[in-house]
C-alpha positions as CSV (number, residue, x, y, z in Angstrom):
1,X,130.0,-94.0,77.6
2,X,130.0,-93.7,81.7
3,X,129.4,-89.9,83.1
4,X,132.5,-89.1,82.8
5,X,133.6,-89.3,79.4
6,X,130.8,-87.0,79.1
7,X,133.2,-84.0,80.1
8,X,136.4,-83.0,79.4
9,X,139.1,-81.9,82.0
10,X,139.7,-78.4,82.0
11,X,142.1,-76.5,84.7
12,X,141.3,-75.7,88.1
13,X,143.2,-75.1,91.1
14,X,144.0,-78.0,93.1
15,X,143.3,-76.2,96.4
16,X,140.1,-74.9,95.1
17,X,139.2,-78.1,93.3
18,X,139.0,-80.0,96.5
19,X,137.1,-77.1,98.5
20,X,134.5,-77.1,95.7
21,X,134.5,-80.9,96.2
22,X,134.0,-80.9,100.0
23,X,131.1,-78.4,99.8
24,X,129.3,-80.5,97.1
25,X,129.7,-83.5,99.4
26,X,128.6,-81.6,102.2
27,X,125.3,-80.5,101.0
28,X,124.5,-83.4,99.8
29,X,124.5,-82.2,96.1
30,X,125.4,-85.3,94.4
31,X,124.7,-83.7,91.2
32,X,127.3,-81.2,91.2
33,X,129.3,-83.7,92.7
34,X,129.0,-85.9,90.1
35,X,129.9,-82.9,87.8
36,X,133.1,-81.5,89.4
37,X,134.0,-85.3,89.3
38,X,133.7,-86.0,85.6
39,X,135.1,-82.3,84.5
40,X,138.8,-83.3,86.7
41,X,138.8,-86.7,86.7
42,X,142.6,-86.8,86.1
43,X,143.4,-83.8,88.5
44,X,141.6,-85.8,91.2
45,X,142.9,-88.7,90.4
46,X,146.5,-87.7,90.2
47,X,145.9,-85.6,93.5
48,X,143.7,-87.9,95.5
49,X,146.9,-89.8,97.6
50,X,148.3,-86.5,98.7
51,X,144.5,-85.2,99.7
52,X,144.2,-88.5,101.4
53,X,146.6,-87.4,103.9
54,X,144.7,-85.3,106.0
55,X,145.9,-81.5,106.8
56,X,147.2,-81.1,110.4
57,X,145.1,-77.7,110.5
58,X,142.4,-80.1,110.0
59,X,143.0,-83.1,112.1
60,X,143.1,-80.2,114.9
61,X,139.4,-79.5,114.5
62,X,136.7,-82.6,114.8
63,X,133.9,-80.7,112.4
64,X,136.9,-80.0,109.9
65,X,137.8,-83.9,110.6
66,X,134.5,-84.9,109.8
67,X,133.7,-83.2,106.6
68,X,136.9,-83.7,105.4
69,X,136.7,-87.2,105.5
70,X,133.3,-87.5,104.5
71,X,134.1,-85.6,101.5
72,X,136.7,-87.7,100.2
73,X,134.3,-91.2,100.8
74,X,131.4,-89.0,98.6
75,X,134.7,-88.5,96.2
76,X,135.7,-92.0,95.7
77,X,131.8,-93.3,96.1
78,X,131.5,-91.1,93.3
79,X,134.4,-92.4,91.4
80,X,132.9,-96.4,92.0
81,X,129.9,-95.4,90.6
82,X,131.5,-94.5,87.3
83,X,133.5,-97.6,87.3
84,X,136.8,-96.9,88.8
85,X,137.5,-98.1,92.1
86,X,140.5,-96.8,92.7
87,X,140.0,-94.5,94.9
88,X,137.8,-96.8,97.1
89,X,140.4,-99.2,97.5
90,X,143.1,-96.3,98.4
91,X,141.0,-95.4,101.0
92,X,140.9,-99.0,102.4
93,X,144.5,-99.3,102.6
94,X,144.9,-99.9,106.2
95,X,148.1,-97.6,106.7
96,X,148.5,-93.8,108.5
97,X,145.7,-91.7,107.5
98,X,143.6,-93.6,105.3
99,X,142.8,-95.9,108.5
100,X,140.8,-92.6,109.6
101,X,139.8,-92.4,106.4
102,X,138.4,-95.9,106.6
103,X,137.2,-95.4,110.5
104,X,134.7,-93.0,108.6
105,X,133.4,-95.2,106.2
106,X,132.9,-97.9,108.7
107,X,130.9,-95.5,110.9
108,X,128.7,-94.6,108.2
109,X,128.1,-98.3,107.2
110,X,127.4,-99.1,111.0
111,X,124.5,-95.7,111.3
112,X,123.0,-97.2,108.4
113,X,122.1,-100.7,110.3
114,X,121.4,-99.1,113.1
115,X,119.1,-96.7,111.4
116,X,117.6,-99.9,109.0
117,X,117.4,-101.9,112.7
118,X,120.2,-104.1,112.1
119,X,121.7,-104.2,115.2
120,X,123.4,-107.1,115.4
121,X,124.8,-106.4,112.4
122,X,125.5,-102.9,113.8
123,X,126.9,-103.9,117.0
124,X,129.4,-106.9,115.5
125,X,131.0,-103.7,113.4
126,X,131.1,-101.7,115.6
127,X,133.2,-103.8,118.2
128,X,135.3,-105.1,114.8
129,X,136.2,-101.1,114.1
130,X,137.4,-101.2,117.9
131,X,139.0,-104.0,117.6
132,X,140.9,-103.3,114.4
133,X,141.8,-99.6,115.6
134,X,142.9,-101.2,119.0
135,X,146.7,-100.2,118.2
136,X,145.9,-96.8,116.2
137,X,148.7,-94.3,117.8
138,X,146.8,-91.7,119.4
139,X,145.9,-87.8,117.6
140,X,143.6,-85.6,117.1
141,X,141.4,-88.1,114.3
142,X,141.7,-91.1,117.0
143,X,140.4,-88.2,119.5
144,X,137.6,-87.7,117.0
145,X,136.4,-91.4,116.3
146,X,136.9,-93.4,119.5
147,X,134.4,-91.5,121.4
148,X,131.7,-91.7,118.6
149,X,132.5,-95.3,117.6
150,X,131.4,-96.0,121.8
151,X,129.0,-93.9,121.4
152,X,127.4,-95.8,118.6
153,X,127.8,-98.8,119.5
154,X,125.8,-97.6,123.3
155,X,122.9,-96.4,121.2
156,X,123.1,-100.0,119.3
157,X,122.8,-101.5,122.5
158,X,120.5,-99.3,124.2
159,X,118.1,-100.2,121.4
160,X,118.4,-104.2,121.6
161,X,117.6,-103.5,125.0
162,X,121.1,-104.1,126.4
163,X,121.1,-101.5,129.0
164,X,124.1,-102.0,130.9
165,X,126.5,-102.3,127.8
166,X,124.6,-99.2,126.4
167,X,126.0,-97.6,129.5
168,X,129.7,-99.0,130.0
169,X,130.2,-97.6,126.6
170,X,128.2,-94.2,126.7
171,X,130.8,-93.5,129.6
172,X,133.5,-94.7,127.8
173,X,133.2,-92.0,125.5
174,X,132.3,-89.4,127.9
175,X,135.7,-90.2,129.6
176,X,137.5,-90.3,126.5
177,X,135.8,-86.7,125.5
178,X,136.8,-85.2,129.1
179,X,140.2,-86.5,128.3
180,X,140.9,-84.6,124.8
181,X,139.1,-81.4,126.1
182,X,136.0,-82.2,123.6
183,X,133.3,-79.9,126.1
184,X,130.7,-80.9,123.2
185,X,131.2,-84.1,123.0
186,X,131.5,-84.3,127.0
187,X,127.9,-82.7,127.3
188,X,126.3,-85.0,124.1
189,X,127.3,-87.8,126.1
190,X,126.0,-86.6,129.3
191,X,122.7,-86.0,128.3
192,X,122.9,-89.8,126.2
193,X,123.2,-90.9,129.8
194,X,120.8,-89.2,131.6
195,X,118.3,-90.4,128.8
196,X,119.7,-93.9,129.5
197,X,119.1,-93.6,133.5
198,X,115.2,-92.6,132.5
199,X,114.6,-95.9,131.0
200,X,116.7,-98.2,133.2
């Protein structure tokens, strides 16, 4: 019996379901996670295409972006654990917004090299995500993801000591952050490199 026959469905609000869902994943609390998962396995399930479309109200905000997108990967990660990869493979569907969808989990595969020192593992994704995204019609979640996807992929190369590249592409996304009004994103950037200009 996998974790999920452990429960059985009960109602919950659809709305509210996936709100309870995106906090859990937020915080990191894979437990309740887990939990919400097995309890509406067949609401989520049945709901999970339509939720995969992500909300205009949210592709207008980049934090909103972010932990909605994260929160449906910790969804269907949760899902693959228990057996049923369903979700995973919607996700990887190549099509509207599940390529954001998938930019995210790419991105979060390509921190983990560079956080386990993998970098030219890091840096060949990395320029494949570019690559692949190359035609993506332009928005708020392209807005979002170019700019971090350069910025990664300078702080890949600024670690295997590849200083120029590191800064062609930290002022790629600065340029691409000035472009989309992003005044965060313009002044992370900035300070990236300023750090870079110590240690030329």
């Amino acid at each position: 019996m996998d974790l999920f026959e452990m429960f059985k469905s009960d109602k919950k609000n659809l709305p509210d379901l996936l709100e309870s869902l995106l906090q859990a994943a937020e915080k990191k609390d894979l437990k309740t996670l887990a939990l919400l998962c097995g309890k509406h396995r067949k609401e989520i399930g049945e709901s999970f295409v339509v939720w995969s479309k992500v909300p205009d109200v949210v592709r207008k905000n980049p934090v909103a972006m972010n932990r909605y997108c994260e929160g449906l990967i910790a969804v269907a990660q949760t899902f693959e654990h228990n057996g049923d990869a369903s979700l995973i493979s919607h996700l990887a569907r190549k099509d509207g917004d599940n390529r954001l969808v998938q930019w995210q989990t790419d991105l979060v595969e390509a921190q983990a090299l560079i956080y386990s020192g993998k970098l030219s593992e890091a840096i060949v994704l990395l320029n494949s995500i570019l690559s692949r995204n190359a035609k993506l019609l332009g928005g708020s979640g392209v807005e979002h993801y170019l700019p971090r996807t350069y910025g990664m992929l300078g702080s890949a190369y600024f670690k295997s000591s590849e200083h120029a590249k590191a800064v062609e592409c930290m002022s790629k996304a600065k340029a691409l952050c000035e472009k989309s009004g992003d005044t965060e994103g313009v002044a992370i950037y900035e300070g990236n490199l300023r750090h870079l200009e110590k240690h030329a």
